[in-house]
MIDRENTI-760633 format. One record per residue (C-alpha): x, y, z. Coordinates in pm, whole numbers, padded with zeros to 5 digits, always signed. Example, Ala and Ser with C-alpha at 12.3 -4.5 7.8 and 13.67 -1.06 7.14 Angstrom:
2
+01230-00450+00780 +01367-00106+00714 
//
This chain:
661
+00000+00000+00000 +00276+00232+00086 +00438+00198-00264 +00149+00261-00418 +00097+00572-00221 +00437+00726-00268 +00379+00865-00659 +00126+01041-00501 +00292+01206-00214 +00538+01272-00452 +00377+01453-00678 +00198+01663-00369 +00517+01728-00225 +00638+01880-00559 +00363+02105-00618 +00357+02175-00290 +00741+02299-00338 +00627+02464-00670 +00385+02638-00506 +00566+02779-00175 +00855+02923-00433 +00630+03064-00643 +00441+03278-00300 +00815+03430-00207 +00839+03701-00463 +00901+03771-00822 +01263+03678-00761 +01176+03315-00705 +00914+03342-01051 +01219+03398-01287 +01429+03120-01095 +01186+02937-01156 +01165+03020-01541 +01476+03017-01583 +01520+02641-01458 +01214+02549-01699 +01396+02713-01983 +01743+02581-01978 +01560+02269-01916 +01416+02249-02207 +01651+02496-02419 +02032+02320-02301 +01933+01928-02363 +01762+01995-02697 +02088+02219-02812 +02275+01928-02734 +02064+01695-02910 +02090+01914-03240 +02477+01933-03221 +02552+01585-03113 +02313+01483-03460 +02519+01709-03640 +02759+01514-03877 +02939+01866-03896 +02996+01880-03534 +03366+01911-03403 +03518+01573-03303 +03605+01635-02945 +03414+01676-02641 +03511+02036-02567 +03424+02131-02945 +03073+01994-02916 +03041+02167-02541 +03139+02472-02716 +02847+02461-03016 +02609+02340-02746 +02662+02663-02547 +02694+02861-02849 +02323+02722-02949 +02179+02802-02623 +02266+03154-02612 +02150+03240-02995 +01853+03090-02849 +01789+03256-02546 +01945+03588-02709 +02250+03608-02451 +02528+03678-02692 +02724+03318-02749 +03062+03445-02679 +03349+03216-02628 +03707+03146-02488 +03738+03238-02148 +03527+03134-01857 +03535+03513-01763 +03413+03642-02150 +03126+03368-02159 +02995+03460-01802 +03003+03889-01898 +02868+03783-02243 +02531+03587-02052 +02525+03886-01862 +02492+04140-02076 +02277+03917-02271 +02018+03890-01924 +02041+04290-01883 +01967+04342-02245 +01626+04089-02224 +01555+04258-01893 +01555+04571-02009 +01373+04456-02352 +01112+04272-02163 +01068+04599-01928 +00980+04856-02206 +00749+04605-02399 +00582+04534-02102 +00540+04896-02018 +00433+04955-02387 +00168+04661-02315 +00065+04784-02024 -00042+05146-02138 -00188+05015-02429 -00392+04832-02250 -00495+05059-02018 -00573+05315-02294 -00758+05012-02496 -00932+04961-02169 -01060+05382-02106 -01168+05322-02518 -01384+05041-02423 -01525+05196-02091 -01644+05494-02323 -01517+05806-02218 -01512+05937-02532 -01742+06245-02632 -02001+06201-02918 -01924+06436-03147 -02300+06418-03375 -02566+06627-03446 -02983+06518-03433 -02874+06167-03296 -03088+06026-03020 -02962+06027-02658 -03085+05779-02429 -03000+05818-02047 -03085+05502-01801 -03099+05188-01798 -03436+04965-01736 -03628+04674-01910 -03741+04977-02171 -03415+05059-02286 -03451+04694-02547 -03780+04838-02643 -03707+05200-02681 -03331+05178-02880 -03467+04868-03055 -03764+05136-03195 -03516+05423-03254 -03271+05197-03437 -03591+05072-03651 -03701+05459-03733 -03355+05485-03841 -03334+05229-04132 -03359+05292-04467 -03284+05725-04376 -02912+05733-04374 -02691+05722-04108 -02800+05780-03762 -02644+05724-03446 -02804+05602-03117 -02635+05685-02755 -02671+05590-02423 -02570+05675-02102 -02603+05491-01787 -02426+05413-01459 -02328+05014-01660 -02006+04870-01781 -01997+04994-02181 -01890+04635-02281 -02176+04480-02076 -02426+04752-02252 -02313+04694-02576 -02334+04364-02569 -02656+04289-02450 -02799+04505-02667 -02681+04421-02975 -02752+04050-02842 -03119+04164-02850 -03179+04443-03120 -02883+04434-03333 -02813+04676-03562 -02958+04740-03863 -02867+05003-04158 -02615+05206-04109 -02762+05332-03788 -02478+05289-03511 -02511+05199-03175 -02269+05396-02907 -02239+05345-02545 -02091+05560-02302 -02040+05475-01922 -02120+05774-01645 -02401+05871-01429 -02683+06044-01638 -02750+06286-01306 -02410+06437-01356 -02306+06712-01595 -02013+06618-01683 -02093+06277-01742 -02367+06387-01999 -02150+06587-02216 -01981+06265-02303 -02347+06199-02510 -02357+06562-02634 -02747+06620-02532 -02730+06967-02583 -02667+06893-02992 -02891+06572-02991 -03240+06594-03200 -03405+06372-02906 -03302+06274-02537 -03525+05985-02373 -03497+05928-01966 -03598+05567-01866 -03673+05520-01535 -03503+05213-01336 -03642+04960-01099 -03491+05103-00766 -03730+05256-00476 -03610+05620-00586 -03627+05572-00965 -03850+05894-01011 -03641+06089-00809 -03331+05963-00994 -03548+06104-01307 -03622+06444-01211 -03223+06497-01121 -03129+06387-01452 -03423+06636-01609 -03250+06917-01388 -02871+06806-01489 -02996+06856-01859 -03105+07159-01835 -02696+07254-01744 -02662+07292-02128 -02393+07567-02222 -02538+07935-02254 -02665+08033-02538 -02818+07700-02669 -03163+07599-02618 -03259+07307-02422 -03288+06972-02648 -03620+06794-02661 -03708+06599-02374 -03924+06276-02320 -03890+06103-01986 -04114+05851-01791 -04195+05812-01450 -04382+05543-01188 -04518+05760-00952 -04807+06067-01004 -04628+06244-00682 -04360+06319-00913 -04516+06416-01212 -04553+06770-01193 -04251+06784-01059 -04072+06627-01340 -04277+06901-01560 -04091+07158-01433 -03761+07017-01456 -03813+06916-01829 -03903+07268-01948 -04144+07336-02208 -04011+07118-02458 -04044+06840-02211 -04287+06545-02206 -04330+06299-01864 -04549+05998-01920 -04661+05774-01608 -04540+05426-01677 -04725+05236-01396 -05053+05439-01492 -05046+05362-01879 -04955+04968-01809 -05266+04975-01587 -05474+05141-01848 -05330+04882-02070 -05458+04595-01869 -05788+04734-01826 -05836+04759-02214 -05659+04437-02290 -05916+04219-02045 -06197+04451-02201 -06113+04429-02555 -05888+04111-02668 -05622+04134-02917 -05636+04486-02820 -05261+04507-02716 -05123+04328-03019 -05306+04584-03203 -05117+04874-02986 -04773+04723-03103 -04814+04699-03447 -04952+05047-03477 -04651+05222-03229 -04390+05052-03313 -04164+05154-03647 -04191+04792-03809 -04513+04896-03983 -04780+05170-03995 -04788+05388-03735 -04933+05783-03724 -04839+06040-03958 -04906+06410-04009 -04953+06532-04379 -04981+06873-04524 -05259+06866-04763 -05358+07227-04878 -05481+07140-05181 -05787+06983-04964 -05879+07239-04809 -06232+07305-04810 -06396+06945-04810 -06537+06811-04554 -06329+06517-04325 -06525+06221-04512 -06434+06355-04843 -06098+06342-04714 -06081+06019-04562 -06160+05918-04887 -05878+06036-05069 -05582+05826-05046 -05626+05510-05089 -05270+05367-04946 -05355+05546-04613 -05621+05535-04300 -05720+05905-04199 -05804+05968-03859 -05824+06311-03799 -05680+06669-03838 -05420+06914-03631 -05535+07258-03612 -05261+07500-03702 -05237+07598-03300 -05141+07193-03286 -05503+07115-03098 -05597+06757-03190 -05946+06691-03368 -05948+06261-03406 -06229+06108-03548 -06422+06471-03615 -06788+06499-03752 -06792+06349-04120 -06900+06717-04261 -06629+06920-04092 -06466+07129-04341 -06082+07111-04393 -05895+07481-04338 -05586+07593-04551 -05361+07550-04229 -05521+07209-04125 -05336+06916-04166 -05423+06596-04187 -05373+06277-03958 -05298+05939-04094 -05203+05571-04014 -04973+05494-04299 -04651+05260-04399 -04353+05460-04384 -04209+05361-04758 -04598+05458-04865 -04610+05664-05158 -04957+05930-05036 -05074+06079-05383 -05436+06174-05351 -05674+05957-05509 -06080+05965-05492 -06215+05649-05385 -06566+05706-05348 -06631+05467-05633 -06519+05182-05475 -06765+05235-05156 -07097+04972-05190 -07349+05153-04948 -07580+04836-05041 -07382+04591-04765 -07412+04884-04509 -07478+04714-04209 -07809+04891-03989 -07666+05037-03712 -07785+04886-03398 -07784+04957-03040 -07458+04818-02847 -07580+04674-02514 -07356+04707-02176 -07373+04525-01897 -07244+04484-01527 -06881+04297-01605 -06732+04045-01357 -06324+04016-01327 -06087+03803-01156 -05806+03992-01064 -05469+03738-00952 -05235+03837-00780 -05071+04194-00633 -04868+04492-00684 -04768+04860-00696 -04979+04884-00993 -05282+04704-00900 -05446+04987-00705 -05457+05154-01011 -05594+04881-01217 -05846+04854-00938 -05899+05242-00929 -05948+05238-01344 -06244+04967-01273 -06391+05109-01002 -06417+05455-01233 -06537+05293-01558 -06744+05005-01529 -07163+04941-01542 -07282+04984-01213 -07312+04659-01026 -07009+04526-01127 -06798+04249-00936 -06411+04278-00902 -06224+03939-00704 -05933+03999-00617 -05736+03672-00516 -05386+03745-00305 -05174+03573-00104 -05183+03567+00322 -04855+03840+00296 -04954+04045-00009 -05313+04119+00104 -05326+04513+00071 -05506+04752+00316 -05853+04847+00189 -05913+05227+00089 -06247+05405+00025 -06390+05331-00264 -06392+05623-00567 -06760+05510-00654 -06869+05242-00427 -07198+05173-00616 -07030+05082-00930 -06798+04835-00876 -06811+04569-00556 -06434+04431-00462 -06382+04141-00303 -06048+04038-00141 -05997+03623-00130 -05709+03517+00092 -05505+03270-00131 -05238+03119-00311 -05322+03126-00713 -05019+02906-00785 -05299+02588-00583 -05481+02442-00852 -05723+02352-00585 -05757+02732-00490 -05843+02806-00872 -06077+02529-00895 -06249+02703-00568 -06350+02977-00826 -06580+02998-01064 -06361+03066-01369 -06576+03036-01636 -06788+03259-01556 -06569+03563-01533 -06607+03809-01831 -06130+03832-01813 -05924+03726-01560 -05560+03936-01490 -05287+03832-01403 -05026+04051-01198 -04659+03968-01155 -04524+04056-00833 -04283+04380-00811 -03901+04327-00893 -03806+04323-00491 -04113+04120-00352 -03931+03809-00337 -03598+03602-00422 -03752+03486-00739 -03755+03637-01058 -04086+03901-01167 -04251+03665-01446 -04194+03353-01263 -04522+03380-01069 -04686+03494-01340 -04601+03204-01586 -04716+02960-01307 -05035+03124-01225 -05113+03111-01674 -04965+02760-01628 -05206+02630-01422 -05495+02810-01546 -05363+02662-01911 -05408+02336-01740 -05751+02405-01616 -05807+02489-02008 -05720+02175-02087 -05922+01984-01862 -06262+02164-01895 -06201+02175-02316 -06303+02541-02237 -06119+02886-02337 -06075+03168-02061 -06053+03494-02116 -05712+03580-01970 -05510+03890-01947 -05116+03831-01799 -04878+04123-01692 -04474+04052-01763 -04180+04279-01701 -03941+04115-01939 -03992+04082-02269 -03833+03788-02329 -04064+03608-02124 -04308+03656-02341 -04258+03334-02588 -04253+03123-02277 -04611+03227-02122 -04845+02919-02147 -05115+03123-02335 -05455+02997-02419 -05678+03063-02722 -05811+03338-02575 -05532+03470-02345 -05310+03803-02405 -04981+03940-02284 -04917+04295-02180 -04573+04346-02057 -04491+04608-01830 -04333+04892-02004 -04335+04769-02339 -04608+05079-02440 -04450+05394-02260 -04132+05265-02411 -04339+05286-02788 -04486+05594-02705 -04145+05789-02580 -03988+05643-02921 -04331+05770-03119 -04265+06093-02949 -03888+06119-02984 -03913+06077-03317 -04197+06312-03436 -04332+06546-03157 -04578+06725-03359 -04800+06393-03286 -04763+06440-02878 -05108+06607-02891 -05228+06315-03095 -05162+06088-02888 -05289+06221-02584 -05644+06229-02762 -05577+05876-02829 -05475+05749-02492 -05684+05970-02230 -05933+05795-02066 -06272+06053-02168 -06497+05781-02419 -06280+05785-02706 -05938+05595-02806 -05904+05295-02999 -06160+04938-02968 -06190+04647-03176 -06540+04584-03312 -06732+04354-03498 -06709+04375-03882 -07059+04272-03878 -07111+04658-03718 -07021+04789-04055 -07132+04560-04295 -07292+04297-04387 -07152+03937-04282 -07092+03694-04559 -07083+03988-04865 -06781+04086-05035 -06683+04454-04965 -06371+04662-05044 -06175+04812-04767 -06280+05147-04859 -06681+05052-04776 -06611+04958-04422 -06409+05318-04400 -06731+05494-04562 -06946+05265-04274 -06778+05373-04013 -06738+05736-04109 -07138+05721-04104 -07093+05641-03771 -06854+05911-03626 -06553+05628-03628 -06223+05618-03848 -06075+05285-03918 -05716+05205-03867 -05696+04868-03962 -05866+04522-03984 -05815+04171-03781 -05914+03862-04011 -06035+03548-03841 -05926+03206-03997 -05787+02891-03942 -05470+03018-03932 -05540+03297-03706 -05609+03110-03393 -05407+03330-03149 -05530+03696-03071 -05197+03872-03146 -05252+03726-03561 -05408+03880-03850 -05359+04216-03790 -05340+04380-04099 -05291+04801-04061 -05384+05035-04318 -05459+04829-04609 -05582+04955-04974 -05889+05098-04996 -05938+04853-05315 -05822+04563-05153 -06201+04336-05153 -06237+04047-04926 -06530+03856-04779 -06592+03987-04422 -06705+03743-04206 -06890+03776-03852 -06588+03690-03631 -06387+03973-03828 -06277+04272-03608 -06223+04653-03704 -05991+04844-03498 -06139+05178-03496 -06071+05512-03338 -06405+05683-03194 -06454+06052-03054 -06389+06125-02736 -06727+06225-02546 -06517+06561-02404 -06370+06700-02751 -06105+06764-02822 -05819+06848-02585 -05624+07187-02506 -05266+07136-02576 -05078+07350-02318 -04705+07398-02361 -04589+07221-02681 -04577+06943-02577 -04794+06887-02260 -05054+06668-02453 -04955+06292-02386 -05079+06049-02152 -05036+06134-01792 -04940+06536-01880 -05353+06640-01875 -05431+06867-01613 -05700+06766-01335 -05937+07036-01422 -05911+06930-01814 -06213+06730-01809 -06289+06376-01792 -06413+06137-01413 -06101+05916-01473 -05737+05931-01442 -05540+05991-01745 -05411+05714-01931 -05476+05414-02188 -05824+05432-02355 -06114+05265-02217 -06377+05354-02431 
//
């Protein structure tokens, strides 16, 4: 046993040895290599000169070459004769490597140190009417991914962004996400977006757009409002760039209003993702809908000067382009007027207010011949009744979702709210008790047996609400994904659909949520990020979309094609735009219903031709915009009209935020 052993030990006790020298110092290191070098370099020497039929005869000959080999080798001169001339000669040849090996390491060193500042971006941006992005947040995928994409196809552009991150790290994960398309190029730059100095690195004060993302920490607003205030340090002389920033909490809104200026826009994340998940359980598909209409990828809203229309009415304008969905008109004082009366008469300075593809050519083009009034559909009364929602689940933003119900609904509606024992919150007063009754349940929605307790199928949508970023050790979505998980499962066993709604924070968790038929996503974010990008990119529409998204009777809903004409007839596009102008609506867009559209979030199809004829079926949708019952709103300060900026006193019994209507 002991024999066997003993390799073992031996080997221990060597690297043991190894080891110890190596701890002493940097002396004992180039002993050390040394040794290993004319270990290898002395016996291999004297391999090549001993195999050398040229080699001298005698021992002290081939002693001689062997030493002579060496030192070529390992650069130390290869002197010989006397003991004395071959030691000075290795010498010089050690002092000379030492002093070689010294500068390139030195050389090596700063280089990499400077190659190591490059990377950490420290450089200033030197650009003009590039877009400056400062923070970093679950947004900041959504909102450079949308700036990159309004960047294609016009030239070069350049995207920055600042935040308190490694520039490596930055880079890396987003170009791991987004990539980047074009000849739009992505720069990062490492610093803290509340101080001066680290903003000039991003040159705000010569950008064309500058977009503040709030974080996940407990004083993310107030981290906003500091940067809003460190960007208005610009040099004298120069005005203040444009300004679109986001925060979570209404405290801080007005605040953050004064520190942007009057260029500024603040929109109220946790408020719109609320409104969101109102509409979404209200109206299905509706948030799919939202994406492909904000986002760059397809149509989105457009402003067009059209004074040669001046003086027809809006319906004989809505039916003059036939590549294009018009919506509405911006007065020359920039006040909104979506979805106007059908005889309201176009003014010189109007101009007009379109969904349209961006690489749309607009020429104007009557298309009242292609309108068949015979398939009208009779309008017909839309009944409304008391609704009754499961709500799973709890967070910051759940009050408001609550809040939004409790403002909007039929009276005599029912609102369940199912929580855990630690996340039950503390009751508040009612805004209108008679309308809405809430209901707390005390338990765990990840229990099948606790879902089965309810009656699920007869709830008009169930939502589901991921837990805030620090409620737990696990991640956001992961509660969220259960809770659809099981509720899939209860899908599968009742052969039943259910009418499900889900909040996520990441995007990317989005592919992985067990969806049903009729289930939807909304993730949290993901439309204040497509709004700041909308707005970044063309501010003239802020006002437009603030009569779009506040909360008065109007905004966008997906109806019944049968509401516009008649099921089972073949109809051009440009009849169901005529129906619903008879009807004080504007279409945007169409969802077909097929065999191969069985999830919600397919078949959108935005702004079509107004000759394009199908056969419109009763399960076909039209996503329309309607009038707001308040009219139309008073823009105040450029740039005040978005979602979240409307004063209290500007009309309307519910908060500000994502349509309803």
């Amino acid at each position: 046993m002991a024999r066997r052993q003993w390799p073992t030990e031996l080997g221990d006790r060597a690297r043991y040895l190894f080891d110890s020298t190596l701890a002493r110092s940097t002396g004992a290191l180039l002993g050390w290599l040394s040794a290993c070098c004319l270990a290898v370099v002395v016996p291999v020497s004297a391999l090549l000169v001993w195999t050398d039929p040229k080699a001298p005869r005698s021992l002290s000959g081939r002693l001689t070459d062997v030493w002579r080999t060496s030192a070529e080798t390992l650069r130390l001169g290869g002197v010989t004769g006397a003991p004395l001339r071959m030691l000075l000669s290795a010498l010089l040849g050690l002092i000379a490597l030492l002093c070689v090996s010294t500068l390139v390491g030195v050389i090596t060193t700063g280089l990499g140190d400077r190659l190591t500042e490059l990377r950490r971006g420290r450089s200033t941006v030197l650009e003009r009417e590039h877009a400056v992005v400062l923070g970093w947040s679950d947004q900041v995928f959504t909102v450079v991914g949308e700036l990159i994409a309004a960047r294609v196809g016009r030239g070069r552009g350049v995207v920055a962004v600042l935040a308190d991150r490694d520039t490596a790290e930055m880079e890396s994960r987003l170009r791991a996400s987004l990539g980047v398309r074009g000849r739009t190029r992505l720069v990062c730059r490492t610093g803290s977006p509340t101080d001066p100095q680290a903003l000039a690195l991003v040159a705000p004060a010569s950008a064309g757009s500058v977009l503040v993302l709030p974080t996940e920490d407990a004083d993310a607003d107030l981290q906003v409002v500091r940067v809003l205030l460190a960007l208005r340090a610009v040099p004298a002389g120069q005005e203040p760039p444009p300004v679109v920033a986001a925060v979570r909490d209404p405290r801080y809104l007005s605040a953050a209003r004064l520190a942007a200026g009057p260029r500024g826009t603040v929109l109220e994340s946790d408020l719109t993702t609320a409104r969101l998940l109102v509409q979404a359980s209200r109206r299905p598909g509706l948030p799919a809908a939202l994406r492909d209409l904000l986002d760059f990828d397809g149509a989105e809203f457009h402003v067009l000067d059209v004074p040669d229309l001046a003086g027809l009415s809006f319906k004989e304008a809505a039916l003059r382009f036939e590549a294009c969905c018009v919506v509405g008109l911006l007065r020359a004082d920039g006040r909104p007027l979506l979805a106007p009366p059908a005889d309201t008469v176009l003014a010189p300075t109007d101009r007009l207010v379109v969904v349209a593809h961006d690489d749309t050519d607009l020429p104007s083009t009557d298309c009242r011949e292609h309108v068949d009034p015979t398939v009208f559909a009779a309008p017909g009364p839309r009944h409304v009744r008391p609704s009754r929602t499961l709500l799973l689940g709890w967070n910051r933003r759940t009050p408001l979702v609550v809040d939004t119900l409790r403002r909007t609904v039929e009276p005599g509606s029912v609102l369940d709210v199912v929580v855990g024992p630690d996340d039950a919150p503390s009751e508040e007063e009612p805004v209108h008790p008679a309308r809405l009754d809430v209901v707390f349940h005390v338990a765990d929605p990840l229990h099948a047996e606790a879902l089965r307790g309810l009656d699920l199928f007869g709830y008009d949508s169930i939502v589901v609400s991921g837990p805030d970023a620090d409620a737990g050790p696990e991640r956001p979505d992961d509660r969220a994904l259960l809770t659809l998980l099981m509720l899939r499962s209860l899908e599968d066993e009742e052969g039943r659909a259910l009418p499900v709604v889900a909040e996520l924070r990441d995007h990317r968790s989005r592919p992985l949520a067990p969806l049903g038929p009729a289930a939807d996503v909304v993730v949290r974010g993901e439309l204040t990020g497509l709004l700041m990008a909308q707005i970044s990119h063309n501010p003239a529409l802020a006002p437009v979309f603030e009569e779009v998204f506040a909360a008065r009777g109007g905004g966008l809903a997906l109806r019944p094609a049968g509401d516009y004409v008649l099921p089972g007839r073949e109809a051009t596009f440009a009849t169901v735009v005529a129906a619903a102008l008879e009807r004080g609506e504007c279409v945007i867009g169409h969802r077909a219903h097929g065999p191969d559209t069985a999830r919600r979030d397919d078949g959108f199809r935005l702004s079509p031709r107004k000759t394009d004829r199908r056969v419109w079926s009763a399960e076909d949708e039209i996503l329309v915009l309607i009038p707001a019952s308040g009219g139309p709103v008073t823009v105040v300060g450029g740039l005040d009209g978005v979602p979240g900026m409307r004063r209290a006193h500007e009309g309307g019994d519910s908060p500000t935020g994502v349509p309803l209507a």
